[in-house]
C-alpha positions as a Markdown table, in Angstrom:
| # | Residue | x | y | z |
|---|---|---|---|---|
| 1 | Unk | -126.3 | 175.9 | 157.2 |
| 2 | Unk | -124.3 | 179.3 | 158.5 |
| 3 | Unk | -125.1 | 178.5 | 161.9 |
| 4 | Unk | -123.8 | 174.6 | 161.4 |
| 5 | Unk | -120.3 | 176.1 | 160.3 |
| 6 | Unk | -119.9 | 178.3 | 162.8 |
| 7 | Unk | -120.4 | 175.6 | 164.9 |
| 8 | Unk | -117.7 | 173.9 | 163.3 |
| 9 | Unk | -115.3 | 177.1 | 163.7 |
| 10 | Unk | -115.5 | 177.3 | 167.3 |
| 11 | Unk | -115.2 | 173.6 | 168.0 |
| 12 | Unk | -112.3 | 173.6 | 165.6 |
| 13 | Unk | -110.6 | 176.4 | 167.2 |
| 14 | Unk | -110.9 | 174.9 | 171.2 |
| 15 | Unk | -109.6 | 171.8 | 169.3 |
| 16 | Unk | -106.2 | 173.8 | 168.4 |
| 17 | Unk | -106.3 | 176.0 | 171.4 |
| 18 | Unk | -106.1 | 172.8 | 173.4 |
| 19 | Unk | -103.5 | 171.4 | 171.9 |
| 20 | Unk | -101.1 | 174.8 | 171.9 |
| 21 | Unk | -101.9 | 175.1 | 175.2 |
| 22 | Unk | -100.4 | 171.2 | 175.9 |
| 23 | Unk | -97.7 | 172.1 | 173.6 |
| 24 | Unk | -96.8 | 175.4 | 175.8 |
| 25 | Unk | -97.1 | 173.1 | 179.1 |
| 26 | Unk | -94.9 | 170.2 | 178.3 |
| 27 | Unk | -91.8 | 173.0 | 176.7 |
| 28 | Unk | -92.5 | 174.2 | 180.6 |
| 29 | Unk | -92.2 | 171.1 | 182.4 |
| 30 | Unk | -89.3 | 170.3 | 179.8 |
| 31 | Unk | -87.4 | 173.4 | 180.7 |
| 32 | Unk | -87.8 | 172.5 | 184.3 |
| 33 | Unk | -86.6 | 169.1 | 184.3 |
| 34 | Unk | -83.9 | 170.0 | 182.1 |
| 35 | Unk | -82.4 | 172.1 | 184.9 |
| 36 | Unk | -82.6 | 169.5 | 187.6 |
| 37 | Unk | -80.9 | 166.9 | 184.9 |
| 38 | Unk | -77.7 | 169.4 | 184.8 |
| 39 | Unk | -77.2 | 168.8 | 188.3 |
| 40 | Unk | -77.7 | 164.8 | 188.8 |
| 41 | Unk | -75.6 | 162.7 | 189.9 |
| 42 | Unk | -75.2 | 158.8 | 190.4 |
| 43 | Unk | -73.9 | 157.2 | 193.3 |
| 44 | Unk | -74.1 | 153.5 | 195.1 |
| 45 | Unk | -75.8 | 152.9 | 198.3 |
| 46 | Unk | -75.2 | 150.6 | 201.0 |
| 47 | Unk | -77.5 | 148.6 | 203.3 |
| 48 | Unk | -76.2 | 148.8 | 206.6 |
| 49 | Unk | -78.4 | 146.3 | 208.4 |
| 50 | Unk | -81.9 | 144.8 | 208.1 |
| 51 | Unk | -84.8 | 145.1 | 210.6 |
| 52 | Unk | -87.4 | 141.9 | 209.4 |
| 53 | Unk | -88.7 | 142.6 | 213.2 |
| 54 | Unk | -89.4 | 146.2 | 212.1 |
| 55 | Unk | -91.6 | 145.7 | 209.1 |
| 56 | Unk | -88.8 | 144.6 | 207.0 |
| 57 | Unk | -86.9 | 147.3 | 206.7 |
| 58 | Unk | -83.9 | 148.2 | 205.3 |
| 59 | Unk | -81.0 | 150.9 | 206.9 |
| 60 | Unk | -78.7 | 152.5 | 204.0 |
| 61 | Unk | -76.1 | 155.0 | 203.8 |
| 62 | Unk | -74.6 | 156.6 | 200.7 |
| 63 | Unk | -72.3 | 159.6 | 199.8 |
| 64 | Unk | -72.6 | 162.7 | 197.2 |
| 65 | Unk | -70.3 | 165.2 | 197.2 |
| 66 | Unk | -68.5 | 164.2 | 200.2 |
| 67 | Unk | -71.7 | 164.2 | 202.2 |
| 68 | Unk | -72.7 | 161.3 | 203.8 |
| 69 | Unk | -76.9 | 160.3 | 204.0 |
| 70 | Unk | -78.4 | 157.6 | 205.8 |
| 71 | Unk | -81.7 | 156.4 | 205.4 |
| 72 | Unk | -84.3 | 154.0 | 206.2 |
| 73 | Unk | -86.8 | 152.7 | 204.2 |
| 74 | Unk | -88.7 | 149.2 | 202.7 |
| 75 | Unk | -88.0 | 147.2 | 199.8 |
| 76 | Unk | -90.6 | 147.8 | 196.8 |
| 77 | Unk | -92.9 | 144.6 | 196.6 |
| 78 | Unk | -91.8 | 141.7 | 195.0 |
| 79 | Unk | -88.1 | 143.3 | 194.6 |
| 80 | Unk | -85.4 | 140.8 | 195.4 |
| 81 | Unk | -82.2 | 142.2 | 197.7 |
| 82 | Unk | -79.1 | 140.0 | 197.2 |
């Protein structure tokens, strides 16, 4: 019977220690995204032209902070651009 609870004990204490250690790892990654939040911002993007003979795609521009960015890039699957 000793040797049974024992048993019991150490399974019972990896049990907890795996769930402290989740518990530290997710107040980490929380702390982290926290930061970047502080610093988001929203803005609107353009499309500036359409390439259906380049695989669809899809030229944009935007500005943040006075900077303009350009970009090029696909539309997700099934997503409908108006």
């Amino acid at each position: 019977m000793q040797r049974k609870r024992t048993w019991q004990s150490w399974s019972t204490l990896f049990y907890y220690l795996a769930w402290v250690l989740g518990i530290i790892v997710m107040l980490a990654q929380s702390h982290s995204e926290l930061s970047v939040a502080h610093r988001q911002q929203t803005t609107t993007a353009v499309i500036t032209s359409h390439e259906e003979s380049n695989h669809d795609q899809y030229r944009y521009s935007y500005l943040v902070g006075g900077k303009n960015y350009a970009g090029i890039g696909n539309a997700p699957s099934g997503f409908a651009v108006v």
